[in-house]
N, CA, C and O atoms as a Tinker XYZ file with bonds, in Angstrom:
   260  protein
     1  N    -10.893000    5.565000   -2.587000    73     2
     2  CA    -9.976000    6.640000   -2.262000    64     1     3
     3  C     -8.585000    6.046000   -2.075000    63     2     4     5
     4  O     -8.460000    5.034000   -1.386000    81     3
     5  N     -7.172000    6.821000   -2.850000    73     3     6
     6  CA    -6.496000    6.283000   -2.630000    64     5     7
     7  C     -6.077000    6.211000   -1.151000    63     6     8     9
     8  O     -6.570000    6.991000   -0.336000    81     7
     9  N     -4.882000    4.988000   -0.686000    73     7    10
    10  CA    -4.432000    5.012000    0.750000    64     9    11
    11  C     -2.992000    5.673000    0.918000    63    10    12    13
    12  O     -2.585000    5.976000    2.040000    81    11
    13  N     -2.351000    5.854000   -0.051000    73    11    14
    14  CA    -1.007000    6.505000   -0.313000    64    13    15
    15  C     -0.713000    7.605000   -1.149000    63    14    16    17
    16  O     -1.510000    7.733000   -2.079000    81    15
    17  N     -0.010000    8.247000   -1.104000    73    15    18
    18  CA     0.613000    9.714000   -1.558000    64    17    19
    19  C      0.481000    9.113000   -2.841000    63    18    20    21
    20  O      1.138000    8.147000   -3.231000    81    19
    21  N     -0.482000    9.782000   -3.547000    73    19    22
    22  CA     0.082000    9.623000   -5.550000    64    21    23
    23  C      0.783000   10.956000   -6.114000    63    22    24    25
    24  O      0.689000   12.089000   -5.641000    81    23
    25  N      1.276000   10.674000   -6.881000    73    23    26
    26  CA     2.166000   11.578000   -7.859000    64    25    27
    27  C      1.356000   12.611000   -8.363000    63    26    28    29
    28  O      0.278000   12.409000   -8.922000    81    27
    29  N      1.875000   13.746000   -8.168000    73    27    30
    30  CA     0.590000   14.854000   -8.501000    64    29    31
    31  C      0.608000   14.927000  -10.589000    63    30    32    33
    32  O      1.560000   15.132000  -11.342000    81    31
    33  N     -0.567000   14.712000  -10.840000    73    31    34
    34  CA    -0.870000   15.017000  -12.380000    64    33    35
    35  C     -1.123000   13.478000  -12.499000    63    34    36    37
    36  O     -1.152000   13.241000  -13.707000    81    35
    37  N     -1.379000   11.976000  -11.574000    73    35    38
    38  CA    -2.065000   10.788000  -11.611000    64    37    39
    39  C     -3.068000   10.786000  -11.320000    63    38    40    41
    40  O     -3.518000   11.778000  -10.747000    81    39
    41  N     -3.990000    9.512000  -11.617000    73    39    42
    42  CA    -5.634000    9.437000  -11.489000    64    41    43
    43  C     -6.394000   10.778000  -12.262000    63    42    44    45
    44  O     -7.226000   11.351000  -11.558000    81    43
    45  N     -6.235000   11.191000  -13.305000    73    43    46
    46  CA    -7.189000   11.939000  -13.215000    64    45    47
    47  C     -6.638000   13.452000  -13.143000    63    46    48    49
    48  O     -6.694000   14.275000  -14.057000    81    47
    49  N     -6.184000   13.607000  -12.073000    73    47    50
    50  CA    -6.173000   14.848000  -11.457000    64    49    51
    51  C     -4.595000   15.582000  -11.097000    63    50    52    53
    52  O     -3.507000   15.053000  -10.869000    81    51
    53  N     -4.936000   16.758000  -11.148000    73    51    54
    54  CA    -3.987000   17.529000  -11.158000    64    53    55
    55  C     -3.164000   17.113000   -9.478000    63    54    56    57
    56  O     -2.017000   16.868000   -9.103000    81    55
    57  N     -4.191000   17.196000   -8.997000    73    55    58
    58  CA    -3.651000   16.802000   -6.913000    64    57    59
    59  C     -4.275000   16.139000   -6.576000    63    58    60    61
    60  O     -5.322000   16.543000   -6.070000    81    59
    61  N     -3.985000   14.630000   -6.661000    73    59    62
    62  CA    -5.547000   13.796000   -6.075000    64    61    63
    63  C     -5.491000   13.783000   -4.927000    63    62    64    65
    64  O     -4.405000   13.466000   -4.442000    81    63
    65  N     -6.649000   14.127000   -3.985000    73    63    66
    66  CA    -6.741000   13.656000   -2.758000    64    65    67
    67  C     -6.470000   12.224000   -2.451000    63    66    68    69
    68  O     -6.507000   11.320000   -3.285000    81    67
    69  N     -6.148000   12.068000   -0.969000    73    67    70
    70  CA    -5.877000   10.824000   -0.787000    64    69    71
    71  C     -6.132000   10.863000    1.107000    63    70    72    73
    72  O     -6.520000   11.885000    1.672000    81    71
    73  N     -5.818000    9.528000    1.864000    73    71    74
    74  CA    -5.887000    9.841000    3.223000    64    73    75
    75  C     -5.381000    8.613000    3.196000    63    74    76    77
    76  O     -5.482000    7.761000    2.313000    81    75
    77  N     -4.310000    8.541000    5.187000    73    75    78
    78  CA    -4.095000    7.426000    5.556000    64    77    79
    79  C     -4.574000    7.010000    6.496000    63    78    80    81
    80  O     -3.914000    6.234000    7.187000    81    79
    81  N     -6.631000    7.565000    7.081000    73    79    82
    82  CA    -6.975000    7.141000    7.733000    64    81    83
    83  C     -7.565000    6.079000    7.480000    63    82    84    85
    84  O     -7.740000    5.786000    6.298000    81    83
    85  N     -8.008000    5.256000    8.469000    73    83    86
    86  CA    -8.804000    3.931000    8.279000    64    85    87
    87  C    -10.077000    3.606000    8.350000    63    86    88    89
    88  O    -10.649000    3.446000    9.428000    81    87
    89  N    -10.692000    3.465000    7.109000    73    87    90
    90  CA   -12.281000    3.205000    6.758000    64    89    91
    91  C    -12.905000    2.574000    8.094000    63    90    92    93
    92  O    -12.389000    2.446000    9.204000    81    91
    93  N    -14.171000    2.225000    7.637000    73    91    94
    94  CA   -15.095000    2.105000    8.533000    64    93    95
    95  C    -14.898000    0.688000    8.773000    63    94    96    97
    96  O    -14.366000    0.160000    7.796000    81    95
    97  N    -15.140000   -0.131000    9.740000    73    95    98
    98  CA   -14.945000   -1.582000    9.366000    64    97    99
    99  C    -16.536000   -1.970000    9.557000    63    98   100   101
   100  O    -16.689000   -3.116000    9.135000    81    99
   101  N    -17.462000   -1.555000    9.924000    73    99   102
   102  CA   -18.476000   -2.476000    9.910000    64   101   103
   103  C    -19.772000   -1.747000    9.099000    63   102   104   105
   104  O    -19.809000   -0.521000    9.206000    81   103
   105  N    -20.595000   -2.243000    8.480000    73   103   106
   106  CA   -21.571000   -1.821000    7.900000    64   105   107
   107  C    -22.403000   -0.885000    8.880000    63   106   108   109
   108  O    -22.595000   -0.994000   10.091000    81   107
   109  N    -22.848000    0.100000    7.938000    73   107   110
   110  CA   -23.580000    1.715000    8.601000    64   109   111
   111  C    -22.717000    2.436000    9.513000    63   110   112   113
   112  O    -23.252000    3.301000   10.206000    81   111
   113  N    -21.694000    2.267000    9.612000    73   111   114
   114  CA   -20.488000    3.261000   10.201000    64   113   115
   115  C    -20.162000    4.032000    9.803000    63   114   116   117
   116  O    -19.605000    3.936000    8.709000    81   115
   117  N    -20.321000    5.439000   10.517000    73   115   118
   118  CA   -19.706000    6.797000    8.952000    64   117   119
   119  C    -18.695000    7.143000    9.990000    63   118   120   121
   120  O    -18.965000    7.466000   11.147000    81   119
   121  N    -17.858000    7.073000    9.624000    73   119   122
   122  CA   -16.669000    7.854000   10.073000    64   121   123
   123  C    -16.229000    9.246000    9.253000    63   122   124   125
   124  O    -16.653000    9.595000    8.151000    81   123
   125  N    -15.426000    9.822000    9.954000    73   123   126
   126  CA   -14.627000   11.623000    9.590000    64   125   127
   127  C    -13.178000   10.836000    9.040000    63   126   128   129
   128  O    -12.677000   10.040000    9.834000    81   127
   129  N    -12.646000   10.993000    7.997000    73   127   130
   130  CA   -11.709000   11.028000    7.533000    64   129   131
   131  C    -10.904000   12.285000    7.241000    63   130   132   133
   132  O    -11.489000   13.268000    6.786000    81   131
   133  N     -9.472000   12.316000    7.499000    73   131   134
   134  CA    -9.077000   13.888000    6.943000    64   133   135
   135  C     -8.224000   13.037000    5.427000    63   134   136   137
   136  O     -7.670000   11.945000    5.551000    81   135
   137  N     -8.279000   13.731000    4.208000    73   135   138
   138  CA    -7.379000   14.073000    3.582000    64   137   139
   139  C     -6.383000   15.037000    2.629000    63   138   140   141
   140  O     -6.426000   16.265000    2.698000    81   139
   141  N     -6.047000   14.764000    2.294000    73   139   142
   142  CA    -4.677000   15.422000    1.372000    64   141   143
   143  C     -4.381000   15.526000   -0.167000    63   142   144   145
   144  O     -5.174000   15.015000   -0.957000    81   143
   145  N     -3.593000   15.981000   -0.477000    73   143   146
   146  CA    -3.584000   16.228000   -1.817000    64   145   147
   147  C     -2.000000   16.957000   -1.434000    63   146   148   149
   148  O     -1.625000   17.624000   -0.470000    81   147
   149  N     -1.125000   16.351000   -3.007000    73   147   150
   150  CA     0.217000   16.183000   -2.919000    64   149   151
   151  C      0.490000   18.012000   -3.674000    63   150   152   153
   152  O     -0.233000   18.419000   -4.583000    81   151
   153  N      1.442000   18.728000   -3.169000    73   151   154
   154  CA     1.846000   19.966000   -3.904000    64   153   155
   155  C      3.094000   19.754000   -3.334000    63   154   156   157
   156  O      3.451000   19.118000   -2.343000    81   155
   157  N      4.044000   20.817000   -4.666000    73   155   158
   158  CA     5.005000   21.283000   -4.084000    64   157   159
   159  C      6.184000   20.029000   -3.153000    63   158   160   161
   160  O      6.792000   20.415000   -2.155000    81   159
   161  N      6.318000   18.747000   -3.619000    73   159   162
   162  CA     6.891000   17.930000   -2.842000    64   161   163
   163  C      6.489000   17.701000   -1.229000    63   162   164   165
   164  O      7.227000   17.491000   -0.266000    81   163
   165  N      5.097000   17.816000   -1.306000    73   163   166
   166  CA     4.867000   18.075000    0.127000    64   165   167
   167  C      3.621000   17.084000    0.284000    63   166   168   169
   168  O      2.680000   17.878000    0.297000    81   167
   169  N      3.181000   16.045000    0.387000    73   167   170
   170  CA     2.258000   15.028000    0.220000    64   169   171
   171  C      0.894000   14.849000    0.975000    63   170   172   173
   172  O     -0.075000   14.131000    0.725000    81   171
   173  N      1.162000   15.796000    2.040000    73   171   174
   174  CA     0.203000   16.399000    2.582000    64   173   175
   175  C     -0.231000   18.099000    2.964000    63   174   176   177
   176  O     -0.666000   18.668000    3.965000    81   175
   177  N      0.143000   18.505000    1.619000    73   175   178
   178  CA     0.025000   19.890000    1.550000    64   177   179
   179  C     -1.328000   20.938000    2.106000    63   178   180   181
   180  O     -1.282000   21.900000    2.873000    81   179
   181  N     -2.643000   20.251000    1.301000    73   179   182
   182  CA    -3.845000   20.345000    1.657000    64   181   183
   183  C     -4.421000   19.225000    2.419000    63   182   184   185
   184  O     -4.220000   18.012000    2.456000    81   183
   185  N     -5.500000   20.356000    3.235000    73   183   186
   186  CA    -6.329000   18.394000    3.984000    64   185   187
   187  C     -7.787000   19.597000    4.031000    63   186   188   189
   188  O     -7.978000   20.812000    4.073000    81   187
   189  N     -8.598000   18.267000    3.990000    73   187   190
   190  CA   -10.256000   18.439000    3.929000    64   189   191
   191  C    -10.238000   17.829000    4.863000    63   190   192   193
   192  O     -9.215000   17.380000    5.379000    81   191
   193  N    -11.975000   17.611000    5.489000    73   191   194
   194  CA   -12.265000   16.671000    6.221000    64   193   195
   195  C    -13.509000   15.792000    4.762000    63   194   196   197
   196  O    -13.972000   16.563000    3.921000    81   195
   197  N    -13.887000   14.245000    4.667000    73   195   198
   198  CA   -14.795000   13.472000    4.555000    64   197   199
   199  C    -15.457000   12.901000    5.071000    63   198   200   201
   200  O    -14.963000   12.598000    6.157000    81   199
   201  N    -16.762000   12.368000    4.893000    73   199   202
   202  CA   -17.517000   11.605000    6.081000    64   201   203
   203  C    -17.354000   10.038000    5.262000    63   202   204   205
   204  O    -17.620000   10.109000    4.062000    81   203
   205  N    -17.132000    9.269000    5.542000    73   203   206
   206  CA   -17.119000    7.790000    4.933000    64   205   207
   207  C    -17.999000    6.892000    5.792000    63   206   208   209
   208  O    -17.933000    6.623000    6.992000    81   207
   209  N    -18.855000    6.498000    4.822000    73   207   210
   210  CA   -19.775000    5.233000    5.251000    64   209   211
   211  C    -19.581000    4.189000    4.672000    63   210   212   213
   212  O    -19.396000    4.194000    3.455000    81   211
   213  N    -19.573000    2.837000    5.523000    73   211   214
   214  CA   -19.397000    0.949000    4.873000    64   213   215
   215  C    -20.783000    0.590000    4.475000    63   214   216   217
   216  O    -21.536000    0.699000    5.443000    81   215
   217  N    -21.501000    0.126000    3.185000    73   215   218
   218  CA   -22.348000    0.221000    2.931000    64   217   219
   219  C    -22.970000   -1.517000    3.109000    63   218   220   221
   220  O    -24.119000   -1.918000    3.296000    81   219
   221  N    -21.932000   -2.120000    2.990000    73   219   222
   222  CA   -22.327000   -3.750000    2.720000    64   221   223
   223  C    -20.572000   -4.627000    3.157000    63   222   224   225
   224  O    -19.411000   -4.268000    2.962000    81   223
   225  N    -20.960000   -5.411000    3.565000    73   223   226
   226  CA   -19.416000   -6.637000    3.873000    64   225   227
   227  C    -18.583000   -6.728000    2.627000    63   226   228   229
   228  O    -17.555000   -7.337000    2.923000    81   227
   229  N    -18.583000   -6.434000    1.541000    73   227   230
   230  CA   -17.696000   -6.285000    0.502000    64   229   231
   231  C    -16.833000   -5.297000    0.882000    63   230   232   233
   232  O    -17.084000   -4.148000    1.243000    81   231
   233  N    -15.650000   -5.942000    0.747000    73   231   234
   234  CA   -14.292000   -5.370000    0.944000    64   233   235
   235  C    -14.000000   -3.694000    0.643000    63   234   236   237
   236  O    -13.413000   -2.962000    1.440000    81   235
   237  N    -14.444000   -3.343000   -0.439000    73   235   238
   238  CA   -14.240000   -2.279000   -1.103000    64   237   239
   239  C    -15.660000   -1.215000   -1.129000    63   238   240   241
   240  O    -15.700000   -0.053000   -1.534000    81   239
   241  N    -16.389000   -1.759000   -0.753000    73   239   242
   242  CA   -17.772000   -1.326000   -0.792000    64   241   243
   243  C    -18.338000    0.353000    0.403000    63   242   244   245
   244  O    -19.211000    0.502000    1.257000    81   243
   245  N    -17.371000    1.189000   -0.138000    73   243   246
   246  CA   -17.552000    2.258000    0.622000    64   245   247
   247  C    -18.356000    3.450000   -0.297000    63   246   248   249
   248  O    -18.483000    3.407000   -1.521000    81   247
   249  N    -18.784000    4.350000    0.455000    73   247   250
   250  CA   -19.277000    5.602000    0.058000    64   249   251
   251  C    -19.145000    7.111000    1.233000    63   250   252   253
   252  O    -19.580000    7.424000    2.341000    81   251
   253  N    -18.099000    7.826000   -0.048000    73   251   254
   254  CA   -18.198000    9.419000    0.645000    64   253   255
   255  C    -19.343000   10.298000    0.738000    63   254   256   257
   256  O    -19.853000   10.605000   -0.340000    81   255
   257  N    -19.825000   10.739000    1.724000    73   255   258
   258  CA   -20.388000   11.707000    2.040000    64   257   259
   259  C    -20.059000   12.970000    2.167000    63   258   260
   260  O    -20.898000   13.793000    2.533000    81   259
């Protein structure tokens, strides 16, 4: 997931979600993340909530719920 505001019509997507909360740091941790999605010059226009779990000590090694 990105960590910063992307340019709406990048990655893919018309509004990619994104969040600047902070992942889980230790394995089997699910945390609530809120994020966003860029409209209208406004970078946090929309927000969801996600559940994020650390699956293994690899850096990058996350999964949304």
């Amino acid at each position: 997931m990105l960590n910063t505001c992307p340019k709406r019509n990048s990655c893919g997507a018309v509004a990619p979600w994104w969040t600047d909360d902070n992942m889980p740091e230790n394995v089997g941790v699910r945390v609530e993340v809120k994020m966003y999605y860029p409209y209208l010059g406004n970078c946090k226009h929309g927000t969801a909530g996600q559940s994020v779990v650390r699956c293994s000590e690899k850096r990058k090694d996350l999964v949304f719920l």
